[in-house]
Structure formats: C-alpha cells, structure tokens
SETORVO-386429 format. One record per residue (C-alpha): residue in one letter; x, y, z. Coordinates in nm, 3 decimals. Example, Ala and Ser with C-alpha at 12.3 -4.5 7.8 and 13.67 -1.06 7.14 Angstrom:
# residues 2
+---------+---------+---------+---------+
! residuo !    east !   north !      up !
+---------+---------+---------+---------+
!       A !   1.230 !  -0.450 !   0.780 !
!       S !   1.367 !  -0.106 !   0.714 !
+---------+---------+---------+---------+
# end
This chain:
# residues 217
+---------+---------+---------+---------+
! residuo !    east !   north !      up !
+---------+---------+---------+---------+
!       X !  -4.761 !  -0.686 !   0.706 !
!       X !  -4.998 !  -0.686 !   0.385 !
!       X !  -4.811 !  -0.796 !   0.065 !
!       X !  -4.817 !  -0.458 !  -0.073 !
!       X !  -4.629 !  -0.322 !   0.216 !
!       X !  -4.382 !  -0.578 !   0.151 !
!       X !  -4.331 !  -0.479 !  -0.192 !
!       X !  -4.302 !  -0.129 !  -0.110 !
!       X !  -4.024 !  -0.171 !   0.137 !
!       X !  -3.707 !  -0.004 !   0.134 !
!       X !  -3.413 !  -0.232 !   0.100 !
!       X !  -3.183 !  -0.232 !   0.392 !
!       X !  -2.993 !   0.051 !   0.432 !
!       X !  -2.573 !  -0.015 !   0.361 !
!       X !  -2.314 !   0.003 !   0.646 !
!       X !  -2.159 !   0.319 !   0.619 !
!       X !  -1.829 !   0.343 !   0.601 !
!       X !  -1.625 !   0.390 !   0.895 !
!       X !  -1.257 !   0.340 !   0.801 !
!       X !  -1.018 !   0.409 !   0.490 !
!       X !  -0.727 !   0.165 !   0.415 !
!       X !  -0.452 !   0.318 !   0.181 !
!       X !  -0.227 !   0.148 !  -0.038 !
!       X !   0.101 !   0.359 !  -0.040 !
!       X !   0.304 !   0.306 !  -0.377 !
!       X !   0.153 !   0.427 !  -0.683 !
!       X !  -0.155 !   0.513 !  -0.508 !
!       X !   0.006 !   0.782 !  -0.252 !
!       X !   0.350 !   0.820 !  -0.345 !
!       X !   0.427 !   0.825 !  -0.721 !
!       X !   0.754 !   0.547 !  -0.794 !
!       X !   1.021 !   0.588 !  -1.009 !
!       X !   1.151 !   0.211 !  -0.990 !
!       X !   1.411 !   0.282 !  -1.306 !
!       X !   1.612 !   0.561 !  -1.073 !
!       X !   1.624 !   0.311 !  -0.795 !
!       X !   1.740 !  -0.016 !  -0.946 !
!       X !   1.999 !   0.235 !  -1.227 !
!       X !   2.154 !   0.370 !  -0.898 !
!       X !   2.151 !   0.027 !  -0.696 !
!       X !   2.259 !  -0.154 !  -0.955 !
!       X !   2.529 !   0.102 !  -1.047 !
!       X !   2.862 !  -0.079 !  -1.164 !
!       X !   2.680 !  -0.426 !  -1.255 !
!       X !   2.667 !  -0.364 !  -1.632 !
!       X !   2.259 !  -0.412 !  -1.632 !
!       X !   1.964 !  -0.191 !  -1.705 !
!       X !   1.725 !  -0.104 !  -1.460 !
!       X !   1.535 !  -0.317 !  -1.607 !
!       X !   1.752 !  -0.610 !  -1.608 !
!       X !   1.775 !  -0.537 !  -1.229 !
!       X !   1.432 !  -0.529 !  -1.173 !
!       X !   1.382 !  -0.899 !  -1.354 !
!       X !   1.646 !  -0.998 !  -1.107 !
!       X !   1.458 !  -0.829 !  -0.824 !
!       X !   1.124 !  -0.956 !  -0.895 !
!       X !   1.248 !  -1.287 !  -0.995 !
!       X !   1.442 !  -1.407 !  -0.722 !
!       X !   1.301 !  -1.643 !  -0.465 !
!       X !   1.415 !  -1.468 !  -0.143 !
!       X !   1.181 !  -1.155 !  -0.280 !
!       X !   0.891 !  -1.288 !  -0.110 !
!       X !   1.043 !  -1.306 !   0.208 !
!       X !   1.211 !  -0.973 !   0.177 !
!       X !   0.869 !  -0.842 !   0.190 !
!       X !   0.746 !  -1.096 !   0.475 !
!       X !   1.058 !  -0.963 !   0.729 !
!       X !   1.245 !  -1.279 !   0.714 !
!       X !   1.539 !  -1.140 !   0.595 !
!       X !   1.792 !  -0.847 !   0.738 !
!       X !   1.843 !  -0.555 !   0.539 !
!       X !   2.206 !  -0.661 !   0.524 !
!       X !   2.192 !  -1.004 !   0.423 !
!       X !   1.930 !  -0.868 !   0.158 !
!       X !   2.193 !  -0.666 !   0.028 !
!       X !   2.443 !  -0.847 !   0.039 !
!       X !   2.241 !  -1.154 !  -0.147 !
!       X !   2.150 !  -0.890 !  -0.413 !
!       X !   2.443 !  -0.743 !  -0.495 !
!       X !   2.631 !  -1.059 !  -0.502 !
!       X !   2.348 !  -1.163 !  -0.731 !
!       X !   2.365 !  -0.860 !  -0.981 !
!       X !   2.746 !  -0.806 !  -0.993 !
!       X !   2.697 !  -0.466 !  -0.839 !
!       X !   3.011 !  -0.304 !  -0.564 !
!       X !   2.738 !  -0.115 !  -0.368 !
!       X !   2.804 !  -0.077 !  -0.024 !
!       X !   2.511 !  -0.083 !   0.187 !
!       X !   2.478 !   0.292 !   0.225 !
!       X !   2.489 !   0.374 !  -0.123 !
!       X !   2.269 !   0.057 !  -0.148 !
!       X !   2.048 !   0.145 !   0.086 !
!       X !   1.998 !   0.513 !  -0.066 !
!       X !   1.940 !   0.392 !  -0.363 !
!       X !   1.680 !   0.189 !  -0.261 !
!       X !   1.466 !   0.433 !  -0.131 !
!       X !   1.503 !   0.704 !  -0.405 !
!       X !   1.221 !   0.484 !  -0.571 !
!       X !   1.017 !   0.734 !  -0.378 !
!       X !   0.958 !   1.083 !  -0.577 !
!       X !   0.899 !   1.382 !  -0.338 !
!       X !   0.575 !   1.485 !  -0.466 !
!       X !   0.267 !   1.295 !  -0.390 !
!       X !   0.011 !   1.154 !  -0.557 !
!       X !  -0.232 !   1.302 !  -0.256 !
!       X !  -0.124 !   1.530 !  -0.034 !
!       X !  -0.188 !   1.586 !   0.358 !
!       X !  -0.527 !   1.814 !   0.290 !
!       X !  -0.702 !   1.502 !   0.185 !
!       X !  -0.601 !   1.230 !   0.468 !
!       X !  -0.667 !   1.610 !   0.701 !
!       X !  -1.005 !   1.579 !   0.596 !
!       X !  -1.083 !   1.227 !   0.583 !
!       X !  -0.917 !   1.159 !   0.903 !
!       X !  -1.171 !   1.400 !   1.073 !
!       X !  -1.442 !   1.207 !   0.924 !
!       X !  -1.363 !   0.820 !   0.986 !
!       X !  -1.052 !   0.608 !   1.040 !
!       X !  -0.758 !   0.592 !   0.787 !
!       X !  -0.491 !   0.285 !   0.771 !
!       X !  -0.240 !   0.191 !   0.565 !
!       X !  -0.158 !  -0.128 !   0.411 !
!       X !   0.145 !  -0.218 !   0.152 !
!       X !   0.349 !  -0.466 !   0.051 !
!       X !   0.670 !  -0.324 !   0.160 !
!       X !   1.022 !  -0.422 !   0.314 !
!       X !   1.257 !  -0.311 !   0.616 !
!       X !   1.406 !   0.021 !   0.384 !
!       X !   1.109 !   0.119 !   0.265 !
!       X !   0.934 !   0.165 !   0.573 !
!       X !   1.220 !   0.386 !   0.747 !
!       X !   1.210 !   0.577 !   0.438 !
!       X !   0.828 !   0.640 !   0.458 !
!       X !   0.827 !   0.707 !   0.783 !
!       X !   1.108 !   0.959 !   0.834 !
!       X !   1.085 !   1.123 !   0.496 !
!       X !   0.690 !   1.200 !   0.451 !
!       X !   0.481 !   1.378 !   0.653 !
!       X !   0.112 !   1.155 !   0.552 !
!       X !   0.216 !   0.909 !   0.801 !
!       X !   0.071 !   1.107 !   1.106 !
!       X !  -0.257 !   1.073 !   0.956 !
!       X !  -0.243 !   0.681 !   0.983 !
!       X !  -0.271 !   0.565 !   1.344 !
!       X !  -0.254 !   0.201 !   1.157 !
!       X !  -0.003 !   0.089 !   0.985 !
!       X !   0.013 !  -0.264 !   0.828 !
!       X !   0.349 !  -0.333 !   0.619 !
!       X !   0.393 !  -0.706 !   0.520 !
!       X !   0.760 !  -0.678 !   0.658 !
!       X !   0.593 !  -0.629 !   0.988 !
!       X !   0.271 !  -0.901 !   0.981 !
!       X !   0.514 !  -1.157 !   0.804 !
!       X !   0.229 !  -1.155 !   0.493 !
!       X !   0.246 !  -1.004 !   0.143 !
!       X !  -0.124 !  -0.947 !  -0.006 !
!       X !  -0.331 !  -1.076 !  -0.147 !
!       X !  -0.280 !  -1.305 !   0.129 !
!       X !  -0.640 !  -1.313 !   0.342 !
!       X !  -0.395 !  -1.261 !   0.675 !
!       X !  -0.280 !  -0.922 !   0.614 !
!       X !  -0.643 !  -0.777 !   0.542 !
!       X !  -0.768 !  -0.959 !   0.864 !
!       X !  -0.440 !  -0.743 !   1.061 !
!       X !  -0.614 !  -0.445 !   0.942 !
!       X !  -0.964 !  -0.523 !   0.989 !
!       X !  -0.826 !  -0.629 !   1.331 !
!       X !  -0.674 !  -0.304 !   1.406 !
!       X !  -0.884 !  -0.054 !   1.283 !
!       X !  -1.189 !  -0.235 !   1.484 !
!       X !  -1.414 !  -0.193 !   1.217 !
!       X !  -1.649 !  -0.458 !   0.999 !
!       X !  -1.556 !  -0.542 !   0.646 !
!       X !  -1.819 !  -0.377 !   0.528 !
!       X !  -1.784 !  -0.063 !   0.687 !
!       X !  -1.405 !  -0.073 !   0.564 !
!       X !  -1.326 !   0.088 !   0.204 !
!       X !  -0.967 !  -0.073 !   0.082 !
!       X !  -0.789 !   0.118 !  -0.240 !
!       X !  -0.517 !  -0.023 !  -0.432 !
!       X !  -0.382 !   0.055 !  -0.750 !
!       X !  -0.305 !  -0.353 !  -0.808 !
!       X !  -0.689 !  -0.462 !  -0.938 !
!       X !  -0.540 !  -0.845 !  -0.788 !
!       X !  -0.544 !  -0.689 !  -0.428 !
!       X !  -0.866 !  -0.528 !  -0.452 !
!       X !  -1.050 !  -0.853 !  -0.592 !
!       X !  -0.850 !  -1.028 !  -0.324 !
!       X !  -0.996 !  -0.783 !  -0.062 !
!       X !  -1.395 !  -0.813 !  -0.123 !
!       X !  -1.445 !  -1.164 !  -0.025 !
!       X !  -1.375 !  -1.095 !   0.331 !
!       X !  -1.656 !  -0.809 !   0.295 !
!       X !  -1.455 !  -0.492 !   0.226 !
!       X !  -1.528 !  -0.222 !  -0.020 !
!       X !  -1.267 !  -0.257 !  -0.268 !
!       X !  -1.135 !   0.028 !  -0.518 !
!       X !  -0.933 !   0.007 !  -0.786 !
!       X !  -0.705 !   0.343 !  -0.792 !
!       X !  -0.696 !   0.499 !  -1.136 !
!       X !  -0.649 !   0.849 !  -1.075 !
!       X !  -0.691 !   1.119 !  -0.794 !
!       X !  -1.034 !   1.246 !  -0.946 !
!       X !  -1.196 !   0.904 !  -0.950 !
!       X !  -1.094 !   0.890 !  -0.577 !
!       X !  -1.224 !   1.190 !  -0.468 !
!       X !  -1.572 !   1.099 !  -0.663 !
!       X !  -1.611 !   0.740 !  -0.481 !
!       X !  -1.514 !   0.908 !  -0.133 !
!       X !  -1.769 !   1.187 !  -0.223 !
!       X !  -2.017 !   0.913 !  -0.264 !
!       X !  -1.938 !   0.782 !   0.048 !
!       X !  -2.008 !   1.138 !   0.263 !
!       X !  -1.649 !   1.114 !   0.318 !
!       X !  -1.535 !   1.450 !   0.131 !
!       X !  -1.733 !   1.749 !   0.050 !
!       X !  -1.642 !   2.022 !  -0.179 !
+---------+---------+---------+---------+
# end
C-alpha cells in the first residue's frame, strides 16, 4: 500500500449497536419519592424529606438494594427507625406509590426498538419495587433481561452488575448502548466499553437512538 493510500483510508467502521440497556426510575417511570416516604412515614411526625435523609442515610440501605435483607425485617428496621405505626401492608403500599402511572416512555418505543436489537433493563432497585414493576406496568414484556441489584447482590456503579448484563444480553460492550439518568452510572459504564447516555429528556433520546439506526420517523 503506497503512502497516499494510507492517508486516504477510511477509519474503521464502529460496532453497531446491538442491544439497549434501560435504567427504569426517572428514565422510564417518572418518581414521586415525597408521596411515598409522606405515606410510609405517616404517623412519625417527619417530612418526607426527613424520611428520605433517614432512608438514604442508613447503613442497611445498601444492602436493601443488594437482597440481603427481607422485605419484613426492612420494614420493620425502618419503621422502628422513623417512629412510624405502619404495618407492612400499608408499608408496603406506600412504598411502591413512588411509581406515577404515566411513563416517561411508553410501550410504542421499546415496540419498536425491540424489533430492531435487544433491550435490557438495569436499576438499582429492592424486593418491593420489583413486584411492583413487574405486576403493575406493562414495558416489562419488552425486556427479556432484567438485572435488579436486589437480584445480582450489586448496586451500580459497581463494575459487577454491568458485566451481569453484558453477560446476559450476549453482546460486546461496544455494541451495548447503557442510559441512565444518574451521569455517575453512565461514567461508571464506559470503561468496560459501553456506550453510555446520560438521560435528559425523551427528545434527546429519541435523537441519539435515531443516530444509531435504531428509530426512524
């Protein structure tokens, strides 16, 4: 090959990409943490926000997430902890009412995408929220994976959990585009080779997947 062939060679072509992985809170499902922690905190004298420093604060939260503790004894240890008379139900209920019933994308995109390549998703989530997810909205079917720290034992931005869904999906890192509305998980995400988005808004989705061949209008 001459020289000037070598200068006018293409660069190589990039992977294309082959699967989707979904965050699920704030990025699917709009949250409405205030409802949830006013109702499950009901009775303790604290704000929602009060409840939430508790929440977030405590060092069993971790492994709430991770699957090392029972939904009971995670009530049980909260309530106690808040000065709330919940009973699990109620608890429980209020809990998952973090959830609002409108999405932030609905079925027609993961219909179209899901036609197109393969579509997981991956959260940092507990016990609760996962039966809630799963019962209550209908996206799910479009996600044959489904990597929940509660279920791997790993909260991102540990390296494991993205490794689980590299590892299920079957798919390189670079052929894998991950979207999260938490810019820590993204970052955390592109060392091991994936695509990594940072979710601002439904428009700016739809543009990078467009980009990708992975919508068209």
């Amino acid at each position: 090959m001459s020289a000037n062939d070598a200068r006018g060679a293409k660069p190589p072509a990039a992977a294309p990409v082959r699967a989707v992985i979904f965050d699920i809170g704030s990025v699917i499902l709009r949250l409405n943490i205030a409802r949830a922690l006013d109702v499950a905190g009901s009775g303790s004298g604290l704000t929602a926000k009060q409840v939430w420093r508790a929440v977030e604060s405590d060092p069993l939260w971790n492994d709430w997430q991770e699957g090392k503790i029972d939904p009971h004894d995670w009530h049980r240890h909260l309530v106690k902890k808040i000065g709330s008379p919940a009973d699990f139900d109620l608890f429980s209920a209020a809990w998952c009412s973090v959830f609002e019933s409108e999405p932030i994308i609905g079925d027609e995109l993961f219909r179209s995408l899901s036609a197109r390549c393969k579509l997981a998703l991956l959260s940092n989530t507990d016990p609760l929220h996962v039966g809630c997810v799963e019962r209550d909205f209908s996206f799910v079917k479009y996600f044959p994976v489904r990597i929940y720290s509660c279920r791997v034992g790993a909260r991102k931005p540990n390296p494991q959990i993205y490794r689980r869904a590299l590892a299920a999906l079957g798919t390189a890192p670079n052929e894998t585009l991950y979207i999260d509305d938490t810019a820590e998980f993204v970052d955390a995400a592109r060392p091991l080779g994936m695509i990594g988005f940072h979710f601002t808004g439904l428009a700016a989705l739809e543009g990078e997947l467009r980009r990708y061949g992975l919508l068209t209008d």
